[in-house]
N, C-alpha and C positions, 0 to 999 in steps of 0.2 A: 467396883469396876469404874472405869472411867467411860464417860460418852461426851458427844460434842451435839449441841444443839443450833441452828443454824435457823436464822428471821430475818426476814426481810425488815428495812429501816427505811422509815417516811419522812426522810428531811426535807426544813423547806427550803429552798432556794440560795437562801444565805447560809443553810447551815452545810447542804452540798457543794456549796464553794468552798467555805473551810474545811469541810472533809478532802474536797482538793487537793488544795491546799497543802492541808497537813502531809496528805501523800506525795507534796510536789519535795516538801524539806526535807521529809524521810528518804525518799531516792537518792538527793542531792549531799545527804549526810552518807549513807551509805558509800555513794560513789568517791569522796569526797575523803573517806575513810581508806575505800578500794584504791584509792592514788596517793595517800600516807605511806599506805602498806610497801606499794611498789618502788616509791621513789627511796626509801630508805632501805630500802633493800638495793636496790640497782646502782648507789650514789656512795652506801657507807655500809655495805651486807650488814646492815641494822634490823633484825626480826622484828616488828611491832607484832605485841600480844591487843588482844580484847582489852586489859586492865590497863595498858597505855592510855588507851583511844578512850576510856573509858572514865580515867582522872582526867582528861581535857577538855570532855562535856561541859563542865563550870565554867569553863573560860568562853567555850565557842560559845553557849548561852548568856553568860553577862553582854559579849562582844557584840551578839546580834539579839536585843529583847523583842525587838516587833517580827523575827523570825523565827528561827532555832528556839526563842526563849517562850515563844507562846505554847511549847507543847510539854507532854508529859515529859518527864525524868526518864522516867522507867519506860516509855516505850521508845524514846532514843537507844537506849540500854538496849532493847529488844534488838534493833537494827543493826545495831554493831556487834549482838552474839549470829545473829544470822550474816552477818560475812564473817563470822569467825568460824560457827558450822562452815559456811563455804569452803573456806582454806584448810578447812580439817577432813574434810570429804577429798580435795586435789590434792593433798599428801597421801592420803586412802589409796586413793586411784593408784600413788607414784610407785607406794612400796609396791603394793599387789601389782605391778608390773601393767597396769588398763592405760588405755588412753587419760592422758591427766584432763584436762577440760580446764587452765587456769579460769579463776573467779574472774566473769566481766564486768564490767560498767552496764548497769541497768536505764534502759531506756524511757523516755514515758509512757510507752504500753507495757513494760517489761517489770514495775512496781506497783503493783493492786494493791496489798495487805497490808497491813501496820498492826501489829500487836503491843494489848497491855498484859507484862505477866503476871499483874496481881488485881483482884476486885478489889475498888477503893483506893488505889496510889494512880492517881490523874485519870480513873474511870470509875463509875459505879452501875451497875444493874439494877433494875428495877428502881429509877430515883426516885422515883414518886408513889411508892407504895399504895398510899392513901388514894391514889387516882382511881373512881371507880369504873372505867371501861376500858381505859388506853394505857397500855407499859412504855417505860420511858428509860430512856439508855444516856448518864452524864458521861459527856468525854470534857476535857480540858483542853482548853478553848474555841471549844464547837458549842457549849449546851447540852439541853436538854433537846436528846432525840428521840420522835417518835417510832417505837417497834410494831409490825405486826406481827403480833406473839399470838401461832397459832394452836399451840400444847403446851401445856405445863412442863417448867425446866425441874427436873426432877435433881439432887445429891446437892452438892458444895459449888458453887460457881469458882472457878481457880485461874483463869486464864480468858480475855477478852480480844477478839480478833475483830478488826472492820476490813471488806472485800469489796471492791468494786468491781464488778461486771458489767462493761458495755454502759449504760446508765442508771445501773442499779446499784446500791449498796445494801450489804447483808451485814448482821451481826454474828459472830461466830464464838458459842458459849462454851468452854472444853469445861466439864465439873466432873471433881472427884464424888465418890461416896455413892453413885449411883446403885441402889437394890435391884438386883436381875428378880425378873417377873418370871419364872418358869411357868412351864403350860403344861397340865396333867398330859400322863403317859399313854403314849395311842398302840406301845410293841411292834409300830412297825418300820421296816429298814427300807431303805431305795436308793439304789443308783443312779446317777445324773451324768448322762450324756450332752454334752456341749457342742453344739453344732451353729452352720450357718443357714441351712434351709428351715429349721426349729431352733428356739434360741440355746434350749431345754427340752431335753427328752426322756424320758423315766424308765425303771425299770419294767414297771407298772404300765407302759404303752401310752402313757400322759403324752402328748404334745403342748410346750407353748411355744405360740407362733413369733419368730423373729420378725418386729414393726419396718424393720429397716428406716431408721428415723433418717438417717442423713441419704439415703439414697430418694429418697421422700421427698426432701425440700432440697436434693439436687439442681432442678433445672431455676430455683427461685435463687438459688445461692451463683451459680455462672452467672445470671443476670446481673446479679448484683455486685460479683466479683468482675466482672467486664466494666460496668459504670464505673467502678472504682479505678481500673486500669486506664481511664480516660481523663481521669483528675490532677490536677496540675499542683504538686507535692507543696505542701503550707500553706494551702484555697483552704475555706469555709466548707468548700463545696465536700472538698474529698475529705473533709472531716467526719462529715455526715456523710459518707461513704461508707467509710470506716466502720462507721458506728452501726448504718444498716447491716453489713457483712457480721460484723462484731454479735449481733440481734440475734440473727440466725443461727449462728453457732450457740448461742446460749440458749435459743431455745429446742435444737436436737438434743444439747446435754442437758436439760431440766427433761426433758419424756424421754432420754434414754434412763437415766436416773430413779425417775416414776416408774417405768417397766420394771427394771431390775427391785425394786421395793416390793412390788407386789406380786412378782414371783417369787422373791426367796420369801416373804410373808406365807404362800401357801404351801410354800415345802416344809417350814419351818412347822407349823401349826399340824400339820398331816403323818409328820415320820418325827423318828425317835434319832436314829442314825442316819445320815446323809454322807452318801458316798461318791466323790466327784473327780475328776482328772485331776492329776499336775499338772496342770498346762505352763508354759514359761511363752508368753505370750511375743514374747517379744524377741525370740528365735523365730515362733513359728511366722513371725509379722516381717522377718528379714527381709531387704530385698536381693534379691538374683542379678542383678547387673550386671556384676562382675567387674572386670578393666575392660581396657582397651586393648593390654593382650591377650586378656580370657574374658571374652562377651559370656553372658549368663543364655541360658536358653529359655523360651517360655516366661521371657520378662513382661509381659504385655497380661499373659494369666496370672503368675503370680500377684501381680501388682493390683489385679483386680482382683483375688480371694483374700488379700493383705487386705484393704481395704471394708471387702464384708466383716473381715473379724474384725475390726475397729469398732467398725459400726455397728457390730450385735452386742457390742460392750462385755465381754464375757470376763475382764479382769473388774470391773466395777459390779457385776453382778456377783462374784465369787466373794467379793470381799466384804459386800453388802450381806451376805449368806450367814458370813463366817462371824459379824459381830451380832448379827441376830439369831442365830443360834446358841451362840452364848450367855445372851439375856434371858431364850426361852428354857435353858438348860438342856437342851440339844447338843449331840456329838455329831461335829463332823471330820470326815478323814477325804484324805487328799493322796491316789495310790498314783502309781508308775501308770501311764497312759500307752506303754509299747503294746500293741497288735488287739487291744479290745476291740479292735473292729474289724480284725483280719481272726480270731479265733470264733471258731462255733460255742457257741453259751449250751450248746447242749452235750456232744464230743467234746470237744477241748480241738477239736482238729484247727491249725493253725496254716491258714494258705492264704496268699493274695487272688487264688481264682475265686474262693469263696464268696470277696466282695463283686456283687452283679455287675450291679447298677450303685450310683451315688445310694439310693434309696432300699434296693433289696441285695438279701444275703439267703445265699442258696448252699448248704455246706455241701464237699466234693465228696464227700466220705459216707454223711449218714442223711443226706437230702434233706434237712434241717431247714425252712425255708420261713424267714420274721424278717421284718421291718428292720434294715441295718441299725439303723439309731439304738432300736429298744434291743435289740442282740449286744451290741456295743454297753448298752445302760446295764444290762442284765450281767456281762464279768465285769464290769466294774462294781 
């Protein structure tokens, strides 16, 4: 199986310039690419493929050697299949009838990543083997960077990613050959109800409690989001604006991230079968507006329970569930979520008066009376 390993990286000063850096050329090749595309299409209905853009690498490299020339082969490469992915995604869109989304020009916030696709061709892992405390990460023409490597990278290293958040950068290991660890057999099954007053609710009457990270460091984030709205666009000042605002956000998703770890860690470890919603997260996160000649109603509550599901992260918890199940040899199933929380788990009786309260479930039929959540966990 494949897994992706992810470390934080302790460069010094000079070397987070050139990681910069290298992310300032990579955008600007990208982009640079993204306006090849277009103008030969709109000037001479000239399709440029990946393999054009691709044989011209030598050239734009000999043209510019203290720019373009200073980085890897292969992660240029990398750049120009991910606007090829793009364009192959807005044709996706075109047939299947969707809104197309054409591919844009990426901004300097709007390019983080630079990928190498092979260990060894202008990057290597672990360069210094022989180092006895510190792991060391070679990219071409940055160095030797230090990693804090907190776990052992378990299978084949195949793929090599650098990410920049805010002021941080990560290293990003995807390795084939990975051995799933299964974890001896416990025979028992459970339900998992998704909610926003519990993140997680069991069939079993288990609560865990939703942290509400971002409603948390809400009043720190308007603050800081206000400072920023007073900065004068290309100041120093509202750089460091930016970059507070930028902080915060990354650190609600590092402890939303932790939460969801060690919950699906105790479901995984406890049951055999886990059984959880479909949810399609992003119907249920729509919003109600509507137009201008059909106002939506109740857009002021919508907008505030869209919100709490963001924020209990229930698609990165699910999906956290579903690769760690799969390591522990755990089966999980994923059913139709219509009325498990409008039917009685004891009757089958199926009513909207059934539901009390947000919280309690009293059925009309056989007075049936549990905790809605764990009624709802129990048909599912």
């Amino acid at each position: 199986m494949r897994r992706s390993f992810t470390f934080l990286l302790r460069p010094t000063s000079r070397q987070a310039a050139a990681l910069a850096q290298c992310l300032e050329d990579q955008r600007q090749l990208y982009n640079a690419a993204l306006e090849h595309r277009r103008i030969a299409y709109a000037k001479a209905q000239v399709t440029i493929r990946y393999g054009d853009q691709s044989g011209e690498l030598k050239h734009i490299r000999a043209d510019d050697p203290d720019g373009q020339g200073r980085w890897s082969f292969s992660s240029q490469q990398a750049t120009l299949r991910r606007l090829d992915k793009a364009f192959a995604a807005f044709f996706k869109r075109v047939r299947d009838g969707r809104t197309p989304g054409f591919p844009r020009f990426k901004g300097r916030g709007r390019f983080d990543t630079v990928e190498w696709p092979k260990d060894g061709d202008g990057c290597r892992w672990d360069s210094q083997p022989d180092h006895p405390a510190v792991a060391y990460l070679r990219l071409q023409g940055i160095g030797h960077v230090r990693v804090h490597q907190h776990r052992l990278v378990r299978g084949r290293v195949k793929t090599i990613s650098v990410k920049r958040e805010g002021s941080r950068w990560y290293v990003i290991l995807s390795c084939d050959g990975v051995l799933a660890e299964p974890l001896p057999a416990t025979g028992a099954v459970v339900g998992v109800d998704m909610g926003v007053a519990s993140l997680v609710t069991t069939s079993d009457g288990a609560h865990v409690a939703n942290p509400r990270h971002l409603a948390t460091t809400a009043d720190r984030l308007a603050d800081a989001q206000r400072d920023l709205a007073r900065k004068k666009r290309g100041s120093k000042r509202r750089r460091k604006a930016v970059a507070r605002v930028a902080a915060l956000h990354a650190k609600v998703r590092r402890q939303r991230l932790d939460g969801a770890h060690k919950a699906a860690l105790a479901l995984v470890r406890d049951y055999d079968v886990i059984v959880h919603e479909d949810l399609r997260i992003a119907n249920l996160t729509r919003s109600t507006a509507g137009t201008i000649e059909q106002p939506g109603r109740n857009v002021a509550q919508k907008s505030g329970l869209n919100r709490s599901i963001l924020d209990a992260g229930w698609g990165v918890f699910l999906t956290i569930l579903s690769y760690k199940a799969e390591s522990a040899g755990r089966e999980v199933i994923a059913v139709n979520p219509a009325n498990t929380s409008r039917a009685c788990s004891r009757c089958g009786h199926c009513a909207r008066e059934n539901r009390v309260t947000q919280a309690e479930f009293r059925c009309t039929v056989c007075d049936h009376q549990a905790h809605a959540d764990v009624n709802a966990a129990i048909n599912i």
